[in-house]
C-alpha positions in Angstrom: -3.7 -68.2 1.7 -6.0 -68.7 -1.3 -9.2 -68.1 0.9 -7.7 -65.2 2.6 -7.1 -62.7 0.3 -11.0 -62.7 -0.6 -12.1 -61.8 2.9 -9.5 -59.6 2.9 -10.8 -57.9 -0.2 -14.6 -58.4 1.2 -13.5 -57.0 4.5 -12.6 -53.5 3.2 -15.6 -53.7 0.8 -17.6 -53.6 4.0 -15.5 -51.1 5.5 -15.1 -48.7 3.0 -19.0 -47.6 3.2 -18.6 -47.3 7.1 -15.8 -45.0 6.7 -17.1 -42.7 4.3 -19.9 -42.3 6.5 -18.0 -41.8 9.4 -16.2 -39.0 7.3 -19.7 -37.7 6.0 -20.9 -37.3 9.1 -17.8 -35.6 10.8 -17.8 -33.2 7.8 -21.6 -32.1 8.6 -20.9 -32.0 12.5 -18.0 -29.5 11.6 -19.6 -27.4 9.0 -22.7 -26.6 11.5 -20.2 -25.9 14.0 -18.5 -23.1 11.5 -21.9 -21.9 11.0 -22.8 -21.2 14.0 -19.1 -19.4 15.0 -19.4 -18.0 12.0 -22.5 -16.2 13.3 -20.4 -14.7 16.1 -18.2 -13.2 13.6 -21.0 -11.5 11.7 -22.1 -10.2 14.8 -18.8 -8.8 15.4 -18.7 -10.6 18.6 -15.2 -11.9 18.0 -14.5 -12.7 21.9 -17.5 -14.9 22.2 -15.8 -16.8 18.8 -12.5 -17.3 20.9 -14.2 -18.5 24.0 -16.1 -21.2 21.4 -12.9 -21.9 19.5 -10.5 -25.1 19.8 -8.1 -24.6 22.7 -5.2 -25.1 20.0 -6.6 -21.7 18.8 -7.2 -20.2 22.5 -3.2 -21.2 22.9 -1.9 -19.3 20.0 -3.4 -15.7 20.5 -5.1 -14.2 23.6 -8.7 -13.4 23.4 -8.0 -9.6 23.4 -4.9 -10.1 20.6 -7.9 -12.2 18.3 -10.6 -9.8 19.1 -8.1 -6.8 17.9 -7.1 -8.5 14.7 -10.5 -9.8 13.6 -11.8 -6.1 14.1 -9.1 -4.9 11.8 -9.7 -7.3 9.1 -13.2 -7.8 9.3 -14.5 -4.1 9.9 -13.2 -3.0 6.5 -15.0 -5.7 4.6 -18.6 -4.5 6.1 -21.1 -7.1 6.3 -21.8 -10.2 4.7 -23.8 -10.3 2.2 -23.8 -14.3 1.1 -21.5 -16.6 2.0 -22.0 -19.8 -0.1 -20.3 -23.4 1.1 -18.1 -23.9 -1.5 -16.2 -27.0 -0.1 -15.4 -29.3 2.9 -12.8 -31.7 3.2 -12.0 -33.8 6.6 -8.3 -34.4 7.1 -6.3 -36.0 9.9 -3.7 -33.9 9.0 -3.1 -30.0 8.7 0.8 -28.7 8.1 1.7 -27.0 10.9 -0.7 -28.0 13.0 -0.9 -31.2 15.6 -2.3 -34.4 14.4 -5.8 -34.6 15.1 -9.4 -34.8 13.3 -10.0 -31.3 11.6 -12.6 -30.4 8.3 -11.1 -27.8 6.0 -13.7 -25.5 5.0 -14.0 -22.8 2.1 -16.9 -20.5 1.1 -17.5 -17.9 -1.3 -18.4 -14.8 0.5 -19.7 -11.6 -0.4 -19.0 -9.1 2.1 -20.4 -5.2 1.3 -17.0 -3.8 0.8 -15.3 -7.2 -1.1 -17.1 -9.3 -3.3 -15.3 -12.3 -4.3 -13.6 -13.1 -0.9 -12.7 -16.9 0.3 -13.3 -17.5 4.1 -11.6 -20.6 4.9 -12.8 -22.1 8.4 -11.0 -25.2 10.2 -12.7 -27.1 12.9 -11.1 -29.8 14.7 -12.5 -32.4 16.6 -12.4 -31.5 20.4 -11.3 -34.4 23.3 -15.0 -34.2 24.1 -16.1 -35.1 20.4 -17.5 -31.8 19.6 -16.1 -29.8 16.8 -14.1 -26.4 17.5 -12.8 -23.8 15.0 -8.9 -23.6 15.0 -8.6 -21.8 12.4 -10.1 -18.8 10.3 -8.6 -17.2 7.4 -10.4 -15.0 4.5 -8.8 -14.2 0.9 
């Protein structure tokens, strides 16, 4: 038992590395996945965002239903002006939300008619390894 406990410990030394890695590099996948669908949205091609997002998203609201509330909430705000990655967090866990591999995202965005805002941008991990928005939320 005496010998044990040291692999043990050495074991998740080893580990620990590996997984933050993993985590890093899930984290990078995601955020240039919200980049790019983030794109859509500044080109107020919100249908084309829907078609790219997660199918947990595609489930909750019809394409027309998302295209019709990003046009309400996003049209006011006129255009982006910077948007600044503020934080990303990976998470196997979202309230609400099935269990999964998803990247919490925040930015600091300047839009024309709202400085100051928060977008907050959730990818998940797909069945097919790529990474999808689920989610997209601005403050």
């Amino acid at each position: 038992m005496r010998i044990l406990a040291p692999i043990v410990i050495a074991a998740a030394a080893f580990a620990a590395p590996i997984l933050h890695a993993q985590e890093a590099s899930h984290v990078a996948a995601a955020t240039d996945a919200a980049t790019r669908w983030l794109a859509l949205m500044d080109e107020g091609k919100s249908g084309d965002g829907w078609e790219q997002g997660a199918a947990l998203m595609q489930a909750a609201v019809t394409r027309d239903k998302w295209s019709a509330v990003l046009a309400g909430v996003r049209t006011p705000l006129g255009a982006v002006s910077s948007r600044t990655l503020k934080s990303a967090q990976y998470t196997r866990a979202i309230p609400g939300a099935p269990e999964g591999e998803y990247v919490v995202i925040h930015y600091d965005t300047q839009f024309a008619n709202k400085a100051g805002a928060t977008e907050m941008v959730v990818p998940m991990r797909a069945a097919d390894g790529s990474w999808k928005v689920s989610g997209y939320f601005i403050r």
